[in-house]
C-alpha positions in Angstrom: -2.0 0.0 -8.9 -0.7 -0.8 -5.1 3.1 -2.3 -7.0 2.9 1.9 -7.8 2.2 2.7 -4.1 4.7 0.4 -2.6 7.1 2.0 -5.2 6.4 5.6 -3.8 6.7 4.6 0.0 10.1 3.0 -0.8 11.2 6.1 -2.7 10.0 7.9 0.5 11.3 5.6 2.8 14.8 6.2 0.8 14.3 10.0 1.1 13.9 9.6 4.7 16.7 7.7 5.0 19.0 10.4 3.6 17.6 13.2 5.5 18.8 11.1 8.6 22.4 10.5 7.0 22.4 14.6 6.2 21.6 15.8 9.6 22.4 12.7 11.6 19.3 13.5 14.0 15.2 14.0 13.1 13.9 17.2 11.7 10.8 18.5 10.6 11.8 17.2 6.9 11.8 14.1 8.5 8.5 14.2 10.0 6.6 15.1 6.7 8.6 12.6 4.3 7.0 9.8 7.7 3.1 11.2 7.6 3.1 10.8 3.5 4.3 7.1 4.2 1.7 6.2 6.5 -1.0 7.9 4.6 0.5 5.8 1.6 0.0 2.7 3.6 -3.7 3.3 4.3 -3.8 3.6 0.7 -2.2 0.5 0.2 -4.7 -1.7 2.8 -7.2 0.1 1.4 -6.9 -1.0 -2.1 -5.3 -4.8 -0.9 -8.8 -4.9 0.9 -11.1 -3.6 -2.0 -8.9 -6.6 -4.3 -9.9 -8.7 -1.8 -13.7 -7.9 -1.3 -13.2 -8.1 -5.4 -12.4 -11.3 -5.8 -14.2 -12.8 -2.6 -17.4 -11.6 -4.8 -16.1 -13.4 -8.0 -15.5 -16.3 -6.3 -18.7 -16.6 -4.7 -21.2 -15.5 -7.5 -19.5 -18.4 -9.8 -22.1 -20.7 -11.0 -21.9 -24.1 -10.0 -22.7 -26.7 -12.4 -24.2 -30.3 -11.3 -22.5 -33.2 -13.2 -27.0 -34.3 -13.5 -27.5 -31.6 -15.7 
């Protein structure tokens, strides 16, 4: 899910990049293509972190198994 993000903010980022080349200077354009990235990149910490939390959990619920047993 987050390789699908990362995909969109470098389509975005590309987008960006040509308005620039177009006009040569900012414009508004410009300035809405930048707010979707960073609202893409809160997605994208926000769903690293969740992973994380994910497998923190997994790994600390494991059973452990004594060799006496």
């Amino acid at each position: 899910m987050t390789e699908d993000l990362y995909n969109t903010k470098r389509s975005l980022e590309l987008e960006w990049q040509q308005e620039h080349l177009k006009d040569g200077k900012h414009n508004i354009r410009m300035i809405e293509i930048n707010r979707k990235i960073q609202d893409i990149i809160k997605e994208i910490i926000a769903q690293e972190f969740e992973e994380a939390a994910r497998e923190n959990k997994i790994s600390v619920s494991k059973p452990e198994v004594s060799i006496a047993t």
